[in-house]
C-alpha distance (Angstrom), angle and dihedral (degrees) to the residues before:
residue distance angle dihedral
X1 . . .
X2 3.79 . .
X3 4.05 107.2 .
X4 3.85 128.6 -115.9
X5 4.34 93.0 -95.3
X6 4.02 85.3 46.1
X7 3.38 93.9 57.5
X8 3.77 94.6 45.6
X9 2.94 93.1 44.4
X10 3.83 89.2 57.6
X11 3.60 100.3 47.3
X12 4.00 88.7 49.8
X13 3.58 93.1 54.8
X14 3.96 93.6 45.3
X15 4.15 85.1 53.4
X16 3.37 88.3 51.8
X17 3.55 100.0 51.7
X18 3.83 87.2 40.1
X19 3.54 91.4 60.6
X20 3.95 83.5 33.2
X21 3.77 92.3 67.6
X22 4.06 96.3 30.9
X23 3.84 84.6 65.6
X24 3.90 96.6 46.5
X25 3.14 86.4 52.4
X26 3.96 100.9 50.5
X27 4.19 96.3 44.5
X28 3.98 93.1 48.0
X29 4.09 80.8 49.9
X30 3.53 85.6 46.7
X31 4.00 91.9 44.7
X32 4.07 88.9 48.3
X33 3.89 86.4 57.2
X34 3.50 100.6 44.3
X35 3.57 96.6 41.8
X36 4.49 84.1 54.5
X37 3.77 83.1 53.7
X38 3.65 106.2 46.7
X39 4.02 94.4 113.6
X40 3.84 84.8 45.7
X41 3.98 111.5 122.8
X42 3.83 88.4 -108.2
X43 3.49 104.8 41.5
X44 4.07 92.7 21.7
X45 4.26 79.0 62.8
X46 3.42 89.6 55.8
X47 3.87 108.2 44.6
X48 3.90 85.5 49.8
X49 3.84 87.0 57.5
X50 4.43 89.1 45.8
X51 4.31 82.0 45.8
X52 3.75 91.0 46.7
X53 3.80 93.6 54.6
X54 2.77 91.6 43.5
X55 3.70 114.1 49.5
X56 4.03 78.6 40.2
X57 3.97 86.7 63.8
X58 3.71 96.6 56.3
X59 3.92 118.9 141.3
X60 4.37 109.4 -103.9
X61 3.44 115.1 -85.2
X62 3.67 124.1 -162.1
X63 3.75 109.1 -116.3
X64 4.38 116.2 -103.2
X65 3.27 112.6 -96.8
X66 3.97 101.9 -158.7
X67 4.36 85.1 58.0
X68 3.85 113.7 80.5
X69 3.97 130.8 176.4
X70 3.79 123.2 -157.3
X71 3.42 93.6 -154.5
X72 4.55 114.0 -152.1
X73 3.81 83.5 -144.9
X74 4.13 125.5 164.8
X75 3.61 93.2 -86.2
X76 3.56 93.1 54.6
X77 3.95 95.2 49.0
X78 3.91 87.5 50.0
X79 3.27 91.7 53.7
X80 3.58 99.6 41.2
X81 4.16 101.5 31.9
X82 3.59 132.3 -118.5
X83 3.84 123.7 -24.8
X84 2.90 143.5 -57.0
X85 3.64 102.9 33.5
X86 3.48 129.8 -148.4
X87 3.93 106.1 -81.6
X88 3.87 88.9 -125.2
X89 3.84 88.4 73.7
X90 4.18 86.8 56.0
X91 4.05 80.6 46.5
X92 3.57 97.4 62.1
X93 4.17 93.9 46.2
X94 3.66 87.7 45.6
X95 4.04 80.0 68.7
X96 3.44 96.2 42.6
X97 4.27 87.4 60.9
X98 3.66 92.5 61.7
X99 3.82 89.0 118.0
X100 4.07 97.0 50.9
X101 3.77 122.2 102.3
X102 3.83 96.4 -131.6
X103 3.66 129.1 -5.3
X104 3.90 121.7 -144.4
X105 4.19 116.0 -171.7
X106 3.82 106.0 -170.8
X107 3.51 91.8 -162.5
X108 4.19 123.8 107.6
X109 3.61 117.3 -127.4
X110 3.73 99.4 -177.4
X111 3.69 99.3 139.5
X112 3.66 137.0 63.1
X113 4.04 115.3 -114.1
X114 3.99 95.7 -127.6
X115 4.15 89.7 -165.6
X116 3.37 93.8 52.2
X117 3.93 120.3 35.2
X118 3.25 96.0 156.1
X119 3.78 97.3 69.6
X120 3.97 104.1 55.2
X121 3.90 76.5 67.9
X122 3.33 94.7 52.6
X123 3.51 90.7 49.3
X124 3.80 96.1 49.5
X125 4.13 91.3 50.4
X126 3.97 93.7 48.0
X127 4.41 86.2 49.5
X128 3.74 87.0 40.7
X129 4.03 99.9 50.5
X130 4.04 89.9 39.3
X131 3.84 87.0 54.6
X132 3.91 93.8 -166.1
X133 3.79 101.7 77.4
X134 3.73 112.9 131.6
X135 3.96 113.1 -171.3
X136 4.22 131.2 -175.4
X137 3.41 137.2 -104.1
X138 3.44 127.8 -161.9
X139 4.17 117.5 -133.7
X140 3.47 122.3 -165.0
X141 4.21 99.9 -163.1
X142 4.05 90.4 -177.4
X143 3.75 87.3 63.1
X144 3.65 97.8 15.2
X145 3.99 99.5 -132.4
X146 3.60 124.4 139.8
X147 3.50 120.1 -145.0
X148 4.18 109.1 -148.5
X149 3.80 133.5 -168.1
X150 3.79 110.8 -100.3
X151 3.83 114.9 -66.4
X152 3.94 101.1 -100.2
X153 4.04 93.4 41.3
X154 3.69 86.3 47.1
X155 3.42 103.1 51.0
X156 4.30 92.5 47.0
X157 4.60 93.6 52.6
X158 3.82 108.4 103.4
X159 4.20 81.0 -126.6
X160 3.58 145.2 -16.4
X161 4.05 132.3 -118.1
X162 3.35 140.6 171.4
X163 3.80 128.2 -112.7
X164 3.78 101.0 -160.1
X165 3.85 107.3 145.2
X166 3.87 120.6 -163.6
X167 3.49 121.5 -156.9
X168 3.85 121.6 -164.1
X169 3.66 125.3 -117.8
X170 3.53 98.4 -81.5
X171 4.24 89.8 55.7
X172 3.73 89.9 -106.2
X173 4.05 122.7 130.3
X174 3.61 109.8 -140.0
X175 3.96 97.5 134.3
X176 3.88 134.4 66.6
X177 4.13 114.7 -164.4
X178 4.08 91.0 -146.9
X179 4.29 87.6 -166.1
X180 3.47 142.3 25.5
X181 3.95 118.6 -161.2
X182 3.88 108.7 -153.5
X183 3.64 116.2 -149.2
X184 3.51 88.9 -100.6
X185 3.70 94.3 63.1
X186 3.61 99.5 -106.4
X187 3.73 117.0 128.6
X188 3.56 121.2 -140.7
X189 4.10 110.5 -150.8
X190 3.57 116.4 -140.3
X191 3.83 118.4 -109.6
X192 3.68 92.6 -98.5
X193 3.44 93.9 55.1
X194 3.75 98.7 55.7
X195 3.52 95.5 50.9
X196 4.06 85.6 58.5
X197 4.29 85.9 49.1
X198 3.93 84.2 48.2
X199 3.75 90.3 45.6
X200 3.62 94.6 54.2
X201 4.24 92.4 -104.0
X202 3.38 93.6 122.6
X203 4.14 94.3 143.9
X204 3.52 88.7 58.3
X205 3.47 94.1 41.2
X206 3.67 91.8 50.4
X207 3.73 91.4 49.9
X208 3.75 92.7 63.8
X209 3.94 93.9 42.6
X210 3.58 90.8 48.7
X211 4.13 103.7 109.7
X212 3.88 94.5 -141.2
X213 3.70 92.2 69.7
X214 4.32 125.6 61.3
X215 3.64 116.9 -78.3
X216 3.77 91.0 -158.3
X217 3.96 117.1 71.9
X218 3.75 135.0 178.3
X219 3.82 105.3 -118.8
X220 4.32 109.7 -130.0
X221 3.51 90.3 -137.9
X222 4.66 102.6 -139.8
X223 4.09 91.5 -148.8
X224 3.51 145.7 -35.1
X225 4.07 111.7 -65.6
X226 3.85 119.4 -52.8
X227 4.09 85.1 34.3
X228 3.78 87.4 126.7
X229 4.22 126.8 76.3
X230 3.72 95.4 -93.4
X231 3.74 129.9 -159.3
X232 3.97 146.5 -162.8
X233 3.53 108.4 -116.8
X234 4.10 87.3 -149.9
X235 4.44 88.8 50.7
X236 4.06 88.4 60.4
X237 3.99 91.3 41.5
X238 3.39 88.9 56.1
X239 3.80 96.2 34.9
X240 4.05 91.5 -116.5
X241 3.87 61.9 138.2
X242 3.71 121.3 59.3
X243 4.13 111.5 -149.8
X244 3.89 85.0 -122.2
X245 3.38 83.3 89.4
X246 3.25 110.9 62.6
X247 3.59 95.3 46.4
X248 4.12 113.6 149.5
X249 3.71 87.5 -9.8
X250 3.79 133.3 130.9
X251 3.25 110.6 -116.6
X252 3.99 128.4 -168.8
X253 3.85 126.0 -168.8
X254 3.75 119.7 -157.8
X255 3.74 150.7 127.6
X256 4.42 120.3 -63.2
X257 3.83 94.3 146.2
X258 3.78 120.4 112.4
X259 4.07 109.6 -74.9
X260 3.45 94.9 -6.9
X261 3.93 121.5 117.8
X262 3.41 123.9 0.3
X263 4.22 126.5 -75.7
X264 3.50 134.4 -177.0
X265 3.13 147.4 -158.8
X266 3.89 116.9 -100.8
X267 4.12 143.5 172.4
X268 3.79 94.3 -85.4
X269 3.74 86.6 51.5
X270 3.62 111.5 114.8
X271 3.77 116.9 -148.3
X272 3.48 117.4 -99.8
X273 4.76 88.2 17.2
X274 3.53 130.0 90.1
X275 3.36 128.0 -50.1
X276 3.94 116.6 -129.6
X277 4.21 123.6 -98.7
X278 3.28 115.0 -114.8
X279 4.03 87.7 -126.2
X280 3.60 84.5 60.1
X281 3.65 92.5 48.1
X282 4.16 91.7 52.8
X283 3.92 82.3 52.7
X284 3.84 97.7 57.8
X285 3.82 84.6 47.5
X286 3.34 89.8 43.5
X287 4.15 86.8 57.1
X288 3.52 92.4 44.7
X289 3.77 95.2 50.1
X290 4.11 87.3 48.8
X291 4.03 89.3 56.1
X292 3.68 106.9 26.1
X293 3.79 85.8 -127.3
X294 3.71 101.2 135.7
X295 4.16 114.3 141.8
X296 3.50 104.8 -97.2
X297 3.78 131.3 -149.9
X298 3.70 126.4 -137.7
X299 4.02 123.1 -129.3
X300 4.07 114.7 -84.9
X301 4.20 87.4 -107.8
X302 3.83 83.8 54.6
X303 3.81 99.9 39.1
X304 3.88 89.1 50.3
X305 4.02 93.3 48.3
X306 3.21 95.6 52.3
X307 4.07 89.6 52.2
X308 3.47 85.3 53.3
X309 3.87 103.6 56.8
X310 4.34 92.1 66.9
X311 3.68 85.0 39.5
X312 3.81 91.4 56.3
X313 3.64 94.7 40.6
X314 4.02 86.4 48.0
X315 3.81 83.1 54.9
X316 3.68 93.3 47.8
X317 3.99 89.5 56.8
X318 3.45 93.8 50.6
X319 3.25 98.9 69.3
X320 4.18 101.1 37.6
X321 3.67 107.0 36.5
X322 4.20 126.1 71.9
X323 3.90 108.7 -102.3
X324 4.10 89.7 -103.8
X325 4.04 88.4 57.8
X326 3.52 83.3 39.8
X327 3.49 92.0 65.4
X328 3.42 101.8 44.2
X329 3.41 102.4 40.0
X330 4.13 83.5 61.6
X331 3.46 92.0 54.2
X332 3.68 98.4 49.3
X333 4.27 83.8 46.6
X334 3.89 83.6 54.4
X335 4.12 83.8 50.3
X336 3.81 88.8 47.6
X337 4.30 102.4 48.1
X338 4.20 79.4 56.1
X339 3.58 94.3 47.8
X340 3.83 92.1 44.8
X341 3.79 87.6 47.1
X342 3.73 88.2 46.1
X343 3.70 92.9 50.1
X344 3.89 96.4 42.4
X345 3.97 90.9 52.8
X346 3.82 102.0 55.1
X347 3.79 98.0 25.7
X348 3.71 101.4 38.1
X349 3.81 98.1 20.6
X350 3.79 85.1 -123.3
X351 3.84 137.9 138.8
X352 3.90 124.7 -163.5
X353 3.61 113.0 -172.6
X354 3.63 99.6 -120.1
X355 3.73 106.3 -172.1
X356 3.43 97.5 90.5
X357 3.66 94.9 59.4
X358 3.62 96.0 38.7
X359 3.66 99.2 52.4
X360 4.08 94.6 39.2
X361 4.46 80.1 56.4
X362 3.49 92.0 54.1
X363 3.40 91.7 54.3
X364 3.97 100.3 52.6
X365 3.76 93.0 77.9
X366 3.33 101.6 58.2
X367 3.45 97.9 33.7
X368 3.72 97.8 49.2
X369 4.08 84.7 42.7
X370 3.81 89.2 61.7
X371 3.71 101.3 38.3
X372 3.96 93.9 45.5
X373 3.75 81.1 47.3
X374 3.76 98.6 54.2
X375 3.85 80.5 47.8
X376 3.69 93.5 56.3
X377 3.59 95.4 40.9
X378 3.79 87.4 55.9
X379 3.17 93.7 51.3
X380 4.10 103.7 47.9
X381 3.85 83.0 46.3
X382 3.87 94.7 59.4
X383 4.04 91.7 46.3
X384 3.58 89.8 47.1
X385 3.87 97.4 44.1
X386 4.08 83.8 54.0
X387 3.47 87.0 50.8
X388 3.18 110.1 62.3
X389 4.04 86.7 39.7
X390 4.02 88.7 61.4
X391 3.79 91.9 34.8
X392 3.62 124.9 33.7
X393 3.82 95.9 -177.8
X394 4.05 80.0 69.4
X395 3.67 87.6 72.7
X396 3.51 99.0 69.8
X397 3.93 90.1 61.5
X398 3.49 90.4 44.4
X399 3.62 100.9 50.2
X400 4.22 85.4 57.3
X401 4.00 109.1 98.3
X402 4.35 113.1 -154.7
X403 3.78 110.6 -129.1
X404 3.42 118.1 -102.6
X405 3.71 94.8 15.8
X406 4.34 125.8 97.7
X407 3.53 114.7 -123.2
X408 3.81 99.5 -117.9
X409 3.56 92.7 50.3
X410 4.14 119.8 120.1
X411 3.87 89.5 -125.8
X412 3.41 95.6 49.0
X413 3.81 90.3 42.5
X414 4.01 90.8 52.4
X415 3.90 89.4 46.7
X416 3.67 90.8 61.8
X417 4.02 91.7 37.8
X418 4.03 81.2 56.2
X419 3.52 83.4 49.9
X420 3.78 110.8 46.3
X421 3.89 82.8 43.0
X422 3.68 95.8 59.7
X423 3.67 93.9 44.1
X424 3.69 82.7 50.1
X425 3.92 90.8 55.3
X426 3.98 93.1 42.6
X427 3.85 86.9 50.5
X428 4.18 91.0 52.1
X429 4.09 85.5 44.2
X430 3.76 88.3 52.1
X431 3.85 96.4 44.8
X432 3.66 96.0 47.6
X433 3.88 92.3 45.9
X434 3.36 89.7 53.0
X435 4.01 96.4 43.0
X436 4.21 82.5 53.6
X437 3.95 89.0 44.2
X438 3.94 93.3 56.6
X439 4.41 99.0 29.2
X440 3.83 78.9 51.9
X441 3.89 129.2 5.5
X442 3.87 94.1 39.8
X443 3.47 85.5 46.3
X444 3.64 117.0 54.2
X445 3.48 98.1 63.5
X446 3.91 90.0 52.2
X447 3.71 95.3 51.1
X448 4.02 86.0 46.9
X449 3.78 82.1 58.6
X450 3.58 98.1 52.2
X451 3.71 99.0 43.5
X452 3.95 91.9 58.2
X453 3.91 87.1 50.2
X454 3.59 77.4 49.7
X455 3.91 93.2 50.9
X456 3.76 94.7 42.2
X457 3.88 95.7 56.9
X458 4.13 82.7 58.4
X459 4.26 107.3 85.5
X460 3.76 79.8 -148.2
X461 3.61 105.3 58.3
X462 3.90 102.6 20.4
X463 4.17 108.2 143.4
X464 3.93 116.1 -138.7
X465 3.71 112.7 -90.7
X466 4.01 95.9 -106.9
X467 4.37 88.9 42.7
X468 4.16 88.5 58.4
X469 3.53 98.2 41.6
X470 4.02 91.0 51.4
X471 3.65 92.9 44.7
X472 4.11 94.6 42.5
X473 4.19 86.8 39.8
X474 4.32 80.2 55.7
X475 3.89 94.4 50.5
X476 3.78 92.3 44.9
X477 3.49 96.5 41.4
X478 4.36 82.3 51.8
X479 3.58 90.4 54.1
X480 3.82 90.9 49.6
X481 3.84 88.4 50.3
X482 3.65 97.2 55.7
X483 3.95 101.7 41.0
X484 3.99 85.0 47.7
X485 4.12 91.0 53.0
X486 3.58 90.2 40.6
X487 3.79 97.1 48.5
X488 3.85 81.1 45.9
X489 3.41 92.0 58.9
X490 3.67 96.4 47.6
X491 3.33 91.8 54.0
X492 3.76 102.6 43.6
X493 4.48 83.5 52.2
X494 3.73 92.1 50.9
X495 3.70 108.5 28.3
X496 4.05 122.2 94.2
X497 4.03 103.7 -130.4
X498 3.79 109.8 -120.9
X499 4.08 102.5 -146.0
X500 3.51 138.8 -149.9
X501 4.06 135.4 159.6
X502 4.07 104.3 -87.6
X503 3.89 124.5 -177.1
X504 3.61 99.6 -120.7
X505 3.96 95.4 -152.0
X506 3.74 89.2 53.9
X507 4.00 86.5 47.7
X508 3.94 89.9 52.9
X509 4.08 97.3 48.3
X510 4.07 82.5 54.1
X511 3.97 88.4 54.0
X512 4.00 86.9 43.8
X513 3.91 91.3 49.8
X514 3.98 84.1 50.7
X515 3.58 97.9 49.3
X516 3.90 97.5 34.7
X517 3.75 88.8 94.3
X518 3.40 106.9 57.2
X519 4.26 83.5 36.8
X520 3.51 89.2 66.1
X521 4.04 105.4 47.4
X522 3.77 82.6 67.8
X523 4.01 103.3 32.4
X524 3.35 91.9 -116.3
X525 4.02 115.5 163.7
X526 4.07 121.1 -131.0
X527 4.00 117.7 -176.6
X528 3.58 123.5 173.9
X529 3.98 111.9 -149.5
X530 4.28 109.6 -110.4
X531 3.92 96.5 -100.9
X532 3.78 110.6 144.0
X533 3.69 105.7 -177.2
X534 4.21 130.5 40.4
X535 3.47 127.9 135.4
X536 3.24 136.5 -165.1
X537 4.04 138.8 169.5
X538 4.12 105.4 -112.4
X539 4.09 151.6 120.3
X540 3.72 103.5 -88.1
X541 4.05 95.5 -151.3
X542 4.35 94.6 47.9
X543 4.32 90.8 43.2
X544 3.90 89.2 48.3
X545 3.81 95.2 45.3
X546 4.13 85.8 47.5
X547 3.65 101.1 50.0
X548 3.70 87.2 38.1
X549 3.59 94.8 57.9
X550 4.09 87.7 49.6
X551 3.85 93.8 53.1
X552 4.03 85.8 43.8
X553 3.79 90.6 53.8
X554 3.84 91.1 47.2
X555 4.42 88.1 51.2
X556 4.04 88.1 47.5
X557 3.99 99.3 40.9
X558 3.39 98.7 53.4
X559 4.19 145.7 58.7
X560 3.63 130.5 -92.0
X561 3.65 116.1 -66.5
X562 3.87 95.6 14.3
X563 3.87 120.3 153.2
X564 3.37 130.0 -117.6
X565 3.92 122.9 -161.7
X566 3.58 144.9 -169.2
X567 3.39 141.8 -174.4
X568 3.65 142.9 171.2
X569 4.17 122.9 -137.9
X570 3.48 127.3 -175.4
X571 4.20 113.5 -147.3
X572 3.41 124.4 163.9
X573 3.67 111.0 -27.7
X574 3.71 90.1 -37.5
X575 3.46 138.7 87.0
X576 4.41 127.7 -131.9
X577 3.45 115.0 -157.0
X578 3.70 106.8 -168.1
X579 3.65 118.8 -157.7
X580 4.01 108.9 -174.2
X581 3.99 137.9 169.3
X582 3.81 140.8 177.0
X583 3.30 98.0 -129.8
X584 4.19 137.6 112.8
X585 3.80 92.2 -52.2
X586 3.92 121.5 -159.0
X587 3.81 124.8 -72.1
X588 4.33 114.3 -117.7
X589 3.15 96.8 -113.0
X590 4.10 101.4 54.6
X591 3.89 84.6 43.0
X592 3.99 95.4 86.9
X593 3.75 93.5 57.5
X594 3.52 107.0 30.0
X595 3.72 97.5 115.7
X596 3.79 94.4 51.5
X597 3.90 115.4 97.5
X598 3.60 122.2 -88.5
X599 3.42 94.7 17.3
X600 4.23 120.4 127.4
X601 3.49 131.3 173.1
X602 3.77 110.0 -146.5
X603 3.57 97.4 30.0
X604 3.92 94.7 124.2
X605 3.86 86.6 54.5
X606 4.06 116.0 100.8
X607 3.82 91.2 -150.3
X608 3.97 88.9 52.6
X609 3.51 116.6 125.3
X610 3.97 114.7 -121.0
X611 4.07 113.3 -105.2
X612 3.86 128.9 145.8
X613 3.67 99.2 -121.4
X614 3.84 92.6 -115.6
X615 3.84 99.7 100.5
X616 3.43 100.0 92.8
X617 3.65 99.2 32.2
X618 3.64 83.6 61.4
X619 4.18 92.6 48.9
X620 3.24 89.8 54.6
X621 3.69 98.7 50.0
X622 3.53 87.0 58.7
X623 3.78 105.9 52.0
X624 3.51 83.9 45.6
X625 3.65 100.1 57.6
X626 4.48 77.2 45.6
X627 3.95 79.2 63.1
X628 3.70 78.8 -111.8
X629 3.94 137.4 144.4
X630 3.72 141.3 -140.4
X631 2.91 144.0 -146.2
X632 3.79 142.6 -170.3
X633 3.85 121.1 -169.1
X634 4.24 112.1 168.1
X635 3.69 137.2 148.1
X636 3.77 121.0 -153.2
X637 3.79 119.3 -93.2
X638 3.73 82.8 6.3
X639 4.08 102.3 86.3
X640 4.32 126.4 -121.7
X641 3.53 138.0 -77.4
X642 3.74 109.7 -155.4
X643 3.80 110.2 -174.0
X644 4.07 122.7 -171.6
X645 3.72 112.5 -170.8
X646 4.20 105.6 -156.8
X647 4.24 119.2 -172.2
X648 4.16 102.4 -104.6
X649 3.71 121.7 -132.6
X650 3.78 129.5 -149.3
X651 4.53 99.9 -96.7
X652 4.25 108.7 -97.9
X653 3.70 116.0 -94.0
X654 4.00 99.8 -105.3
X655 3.80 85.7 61.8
């Protein structure tokens, strides 16, 4: 059968996929609904500021060559005067054009010029003999009026089309409406499209006026303004501009001077720069009319699978990287949906709405971060909830809140796991020292007794009476020793230290008085240094056992008439009691885990005194519940210096 962490183990990961597949589920629902509302106002907002970057970022292109704009800039209208001008003066460039494929004047000549009647027919027989002229209307599709040149001018233009330009919300111009179907039926081309019927283009005209196909387009901007061959109206009146050039080219006529015409603001419009003519505007449709190349949009079922796909690979990463590649990796799939859009636009003349898919990927992180959290945190609870039903000592830990962290919180939840687990592990430590102190410590001196009752029942081997009393008295006396120390020891880790002020040089003449005995069997010298007054906050039984044990140690570990010293040191709001010998002294390499139970120094030695390797285990228990530190520093053949450093108090009043 599977074991306890297995299954655990399990059910965690089958949450976590649980909540795995609940959030896959929710951001591609999320992605299906953006993705329906990417021309909302919201999200519409957005996508136009994605299309303006990147249209904005498109690679240089070298301007057309077969597009020209005679520009009505400043220097023309100084040279010329104040506008309008006389349409006489439009006459005479009219005949200068004679070369160009198709001429477009994006100028409205709606009224007659009262002064001077003479030049509207001047006018009409220079558009008339060049037999390309294309000139605007204006349609009003709320009311559905069209407003037409003046009769004669009218009726000499190669063809008619409207210059209506519609900005969206925002006041940008990203969109051309190619046709406009009156009620009547009659479809009004758009101004780009009659200069391509004028030009001869009528398939590609046709194409774009043919109802089956969108009226609306997405206009592939060529550069930022000025991208087009621009020039002075007054150079080519004067023939600064020889007709030569314009041969078999498109040319458009309109308004670049200060405050005249209109000009908006566009993609390729940085912020703070120029907006765009509208002339220049009627030439990138114009372009984009000539090569079909406007950016196309994809049906909604296409636009919202292909939102989808970095959403599902964003879901697929979730679940199989580590939260820090997590994190990255959804950045650098935010990176890629803009390069892809990038790409699509100038390679494929193709736009994806990308909002949806963007926004639903910024989302996974910290949505999968909570719900794999809850998961977690569902998790840790159980295992800590069984816990403290198979081991009440758990609760302790548990009961213990962290500052600055809520109690329901995964970090504070792992904290106490980390906790409860440790205890766990100090608890399986303590059992297993204590199964090894009773199978063997406990034991040895028991079967020692047994095999000289053994030996005594044997005529052979029997022991005088007074030899096999000492040597049983010795075992007994061993056993007494280590239940005592490890009784001691229990105590000392479990008890809660009742304190009171003590005088620790009257504390260390009781430990002398205890150890004297044993002292003097070997003639071994103990001096206490002359320090009258030290006080210190502690349990008078546990200290005396402790520093008895260390003077012990320094009697046993050591030769006949050794010295043992101690002295008492103020520093610092503490006091150092130093307890040091000249004895063996304890090798480097038992030094680091002296004070752990079990452990003794000399036990490979023959000459080494018996001892149960609890003593100092148990001393430094003690100083440690004292808030107190030890420390051992000892050279071999040299002796130890065992230092405790205990928090002093200020001495009691009645002394």
């Amino acid at each position: 059968m599977p074991s306890t962490a297995a299954l655990n183990t399990r059910l965690l990961s089958d949450q976590v996929r649980k909540e795995w597949r609940l959030v896959s589920a929710l951001l591609v629902l999320l992605t299906l609904l953006f993705s329906s509302l990417h021309d909302d106002f919201a999200l519409g907002r957005l996508n136009n500021l994605v299309y303006d970057f990147t249209m904005a970022a498109a690679p240089p292109q070298a301007s057309p060559e077969d597009i020209v704009i005679i520009a009505i800039d400043d220097s023309s209208i100084n040279a010329l005067g104040y506008w309008p001008w006389r349409r006489n003066i439009h006459a005479q460039l009219v005949d200068k054009l004679d070369q160009a494929r198709a001429v477009g004047m994006d100028l409205v000549f709606q009224e007659p010029n009262p002064a001077y009647p003479e030049d509207d027919q001047l006018l009409a027989q220079a558009i008339r003999q060049h037999g390309r002229i294309v000139l605007p209307l204006v349609y009003d599709p709320k009311r559905d009026e069209i407003n037409t040149p003046l009769p004669m001018l009218n009726a000499a233009v190669k063809a008619n089309g409207y210059i209506n330009i519609d900005p969206d919300p925002d006041g940008v111009v990203r969109r051309v409406t190619l046709r406009h179907i009156q009620p009547s039926g009659r479809v009004l081309p758009h101004f780009s499209l009659a200069m391509l019927l004028a030009g001869g283009e009528v398939a590609q005209a046709m194409l774009a006026l043919d109802p089956g196909t969108l009226a609306t387009h997405y206009i592939p901007y060529a550069g930022r303004p000025g991208h087009f061959q621009t020039v002075p109206y007054i150079d080519v009146l004067r023939g600064a501009i020889p007709p030569a050039f314009f041969k078999d080219k498109y040319v458009l006529i309109g308004a670049w001077g200060s405050g005249l015409g209109d000009v908006f603001p566009t993609p390729m419009s940085k912020a703070g720069m120029a907006t765009m003519s509208g002339v220049e505007i009627l030439a990138n449709s114009l372009l984009s009319a000539r090569e079909n190349s406007w950016v196309r949009i994809p049906p909604a079922w296409a636009i919202a699978l292909a939102c989808c796909l970095p959403v599902l690979l964003a879901c697929r990463v979730l679940i199989a990287l580590s939260p820090r590649a997590t994190l990255l990796c959804l950045l650098g799939l935010l990176l890629g949906i803009l390069a892809v859009n990038w790409a699509a636009m100038h390679l494929f003349n193709l736009w994806v709405p990308p909002m949806a898919s963007l926004i639903t990927v910024m989302l996974a992180y910290p949505l999968w971060h909570w719900r794999s959290q809850e998961a977690a945190l569902r998790q840790v609870t159980q295992e800590l909830n069984k816990l403290q039903l198979d081991h009440p000592d758990v609760r302790v830990a548990l009961s213990e809140r962290q500052p600055g962290m809520g109690s329901h919180n995964l970090p504070h939840r792992l904290t106490q796991l980390h906790k409860s687990i440790e205890l766990l592990r100090l608890a399986q430590t303590k059992r297993e020292e204590t199964l090894r102190f009773i199978s063997h410590d406990m034991r040895a001196p028991q079967n020692s007794i047994l095999a000289l009752a053994s030996l005594q029942r044997q005529p052979d081997s029997r022991l005088p009476p007074d030899e096999l009393l000492r040597k049983m008295e010795g075992y007994a006396g061993q056993t007494l020793e280590l239940v005592d120390n490890f009784i001691g020891l229990a105590r000392a880790e479990a008890m809660e230290m009742t304190l009171t002020p003590l005088n620790l040089p009257d504390l260390l003449a009781d430990c002398l008085d205890d150890a004297w005995a044993a002292a003097s069997k070997r003639s071994i010298g103990l001096r206490q240094d002359d320090t009258d007054q030290a006080w210190i906050e502690g349990n008078a039984p546990m200290l005396r056992r402790a520093f008895t044990n260390l003077i012990q140690n320094a009697i046993k570990y050591g030769p006949d008439g050794n010295r043992v010293e101690i002295s008492i040191t103020a520093q610092g709001g503490t006091l150092q009691v130093c307890v040091r010998d000249h004895g063996w002294g304890i090798p480097l390499e038992h030094q680091a885990d002296i004070f752990e139970p079990y452990r003794r120094a000399h036990e490979d030695q023959a000459e080494s005194p018996s001892g149960s390797g609890l003593g100092l285990a148990f001393v430094k228990t003690v100083i440690n519940k004292h808030a107190g530190l030890i420390e051992l520093h000892s050279e071999p053949g040299e002796g130890c210096s065992f230092t405790v450093t205990l928090p002093a108090i200020e001495p009691p009043a009645e002394h």
